[in-house]
C-alpha positions in Angstrom: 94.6 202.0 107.7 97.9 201.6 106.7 99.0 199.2 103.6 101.7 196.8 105.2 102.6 193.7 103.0 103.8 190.4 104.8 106.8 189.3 103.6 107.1 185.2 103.2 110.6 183.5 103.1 110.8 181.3 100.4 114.9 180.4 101.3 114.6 176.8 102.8 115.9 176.8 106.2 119.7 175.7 106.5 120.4 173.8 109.2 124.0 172.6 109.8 124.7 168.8 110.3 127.3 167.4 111.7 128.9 164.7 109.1 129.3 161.4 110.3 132.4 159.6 109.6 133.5 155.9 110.5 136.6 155.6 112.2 138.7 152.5 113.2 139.6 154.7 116.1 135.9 154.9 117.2 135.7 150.6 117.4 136.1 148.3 114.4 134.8 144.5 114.2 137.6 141.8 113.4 135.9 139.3 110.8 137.5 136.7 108.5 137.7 137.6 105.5 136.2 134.2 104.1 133.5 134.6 106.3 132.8 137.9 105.1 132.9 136.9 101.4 130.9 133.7 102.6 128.2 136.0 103.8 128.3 138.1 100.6 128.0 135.1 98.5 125.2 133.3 100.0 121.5 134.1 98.8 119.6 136.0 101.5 117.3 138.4 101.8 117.4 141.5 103.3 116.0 141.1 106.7 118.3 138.0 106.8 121.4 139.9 105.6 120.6 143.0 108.4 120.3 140.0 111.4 123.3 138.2 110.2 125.4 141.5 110.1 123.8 142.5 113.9 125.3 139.0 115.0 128.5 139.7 113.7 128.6 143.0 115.2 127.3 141.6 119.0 129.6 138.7 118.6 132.9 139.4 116.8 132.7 142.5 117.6 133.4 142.0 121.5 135.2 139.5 120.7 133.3 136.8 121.6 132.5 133.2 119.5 128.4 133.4 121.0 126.3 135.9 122.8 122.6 135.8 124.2 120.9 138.0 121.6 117.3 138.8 121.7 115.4 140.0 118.9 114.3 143.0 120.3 117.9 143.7 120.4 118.4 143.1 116.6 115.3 145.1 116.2 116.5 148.0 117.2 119.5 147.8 115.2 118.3 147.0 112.2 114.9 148.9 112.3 113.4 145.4 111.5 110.4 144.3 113.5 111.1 142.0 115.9 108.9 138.9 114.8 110.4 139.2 111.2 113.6 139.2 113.3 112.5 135.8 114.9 111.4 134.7 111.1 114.7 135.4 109.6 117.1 134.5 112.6 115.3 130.7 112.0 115.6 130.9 108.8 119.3 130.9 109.3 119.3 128.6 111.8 117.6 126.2 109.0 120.1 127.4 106.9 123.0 126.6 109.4 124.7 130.3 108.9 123.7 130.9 112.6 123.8 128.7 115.5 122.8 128.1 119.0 124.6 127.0 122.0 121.6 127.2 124.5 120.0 130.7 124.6 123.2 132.1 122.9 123.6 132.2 119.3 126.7 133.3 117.0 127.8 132.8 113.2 128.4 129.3 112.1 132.6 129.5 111.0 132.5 126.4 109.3 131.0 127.6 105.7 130.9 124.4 104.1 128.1 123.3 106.1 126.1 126.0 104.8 123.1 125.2 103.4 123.0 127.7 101.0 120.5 125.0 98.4 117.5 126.5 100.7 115.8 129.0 98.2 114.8 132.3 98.9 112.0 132.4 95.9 108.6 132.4 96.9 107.0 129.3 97.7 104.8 128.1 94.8 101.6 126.7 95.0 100.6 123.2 95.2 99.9 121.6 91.6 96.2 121.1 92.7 95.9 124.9 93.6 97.5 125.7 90.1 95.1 123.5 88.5 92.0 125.1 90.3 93.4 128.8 89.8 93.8 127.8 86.0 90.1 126.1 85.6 88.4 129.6 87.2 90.6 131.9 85.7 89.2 130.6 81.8 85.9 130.2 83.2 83.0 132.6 82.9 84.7 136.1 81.5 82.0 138.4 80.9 82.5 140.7 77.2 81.1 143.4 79.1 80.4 144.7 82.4 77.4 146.5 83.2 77.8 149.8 85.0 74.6 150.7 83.8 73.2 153.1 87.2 70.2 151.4 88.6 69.0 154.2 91.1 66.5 156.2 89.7 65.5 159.8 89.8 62.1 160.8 90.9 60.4 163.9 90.5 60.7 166.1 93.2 57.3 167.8 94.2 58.5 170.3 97.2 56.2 173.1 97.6 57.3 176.3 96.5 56.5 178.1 99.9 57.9 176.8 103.1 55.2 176.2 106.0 53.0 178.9 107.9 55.1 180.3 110.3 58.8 180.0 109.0 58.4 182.4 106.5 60.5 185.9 106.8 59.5 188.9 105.5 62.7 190.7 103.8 61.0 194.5 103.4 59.8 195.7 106.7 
């Protein structure tokens, strides 16, 4: 026998990446710059900042005022699923930051008819639900819990031998 040792490498592996680097040369999006602040100041959410930006990019940047844009479309650009795609897309159309011209949609340019007044809080409850919430949450509050074990441990009375037959003999 011979004493060989396996040697592990404990270097992490170094793989080279290429660095990506945005270029106007590789495509650029013409936007307003008022639109762009507009955008920036009103109070969305994420998923509703990530579809307005898609739009932009589909839209302004092929130069066109309104495109037909699924959501699966905006999906994959965004890594959003598209039914909170849908969700946030109506949102904005509620909103009036996006708009529709048949199946095609595109970024409203007039800002002032933004309605930016539409919160993006959570929606509370209804007074009678707070009521109810507040009556059972001061109701019964037990001083302590019981985590007393109920199960109970028997005495085990296995015989000492096993049955005939399944015995083996160690010394032969």
């Amino acid at each position: 026998m011979s004493n060989l040792a396996k040697v592990i490498p404990f270097r992490p592996s170094v793989s080279v990446a290429e660095r990506q680097v945005a270029d106007i040369d590789d495509g650029y999006t013409r936007i307003a710059n008022e639109l762009l602040e507009a955008v920036m100041a009103a109070d969305l959410t994420a998923r509703q900042l990530k579809v307005v930006l898609a739009v932009i990019r589909k839209t302004y940047g092929f130069g066109k005022k309104f495109d037909r844009i699924t959501n699966t479309q905006i999906s994959g650009m965004t890594g959003i699923h598209h039914t909170h795609v849908c969700k946030a897309k109506n949102e904005m159309i509620a909103m009036n930051i996006i708009v529709t011209n048949g199946l095609e949609i595109g970024v409203n340019k007039v800002i002032s008819d933004w309605n930016s007044s539409i919160s993006q809080n959570g929606k509370s409850l209804a007074e009678t639900a707070n009521e109810t919430l507040a009556k059972s949450a001061n109701t019964h509050k037990p001083t302590q819990l019981n985590t007393k074990e109920t199960i109970q441990k028997k005495e085990r009375k296995d015989p000492l031998n096993p049955p005939r037959g399944k015995t083996h003999s160690l010394r032969k």
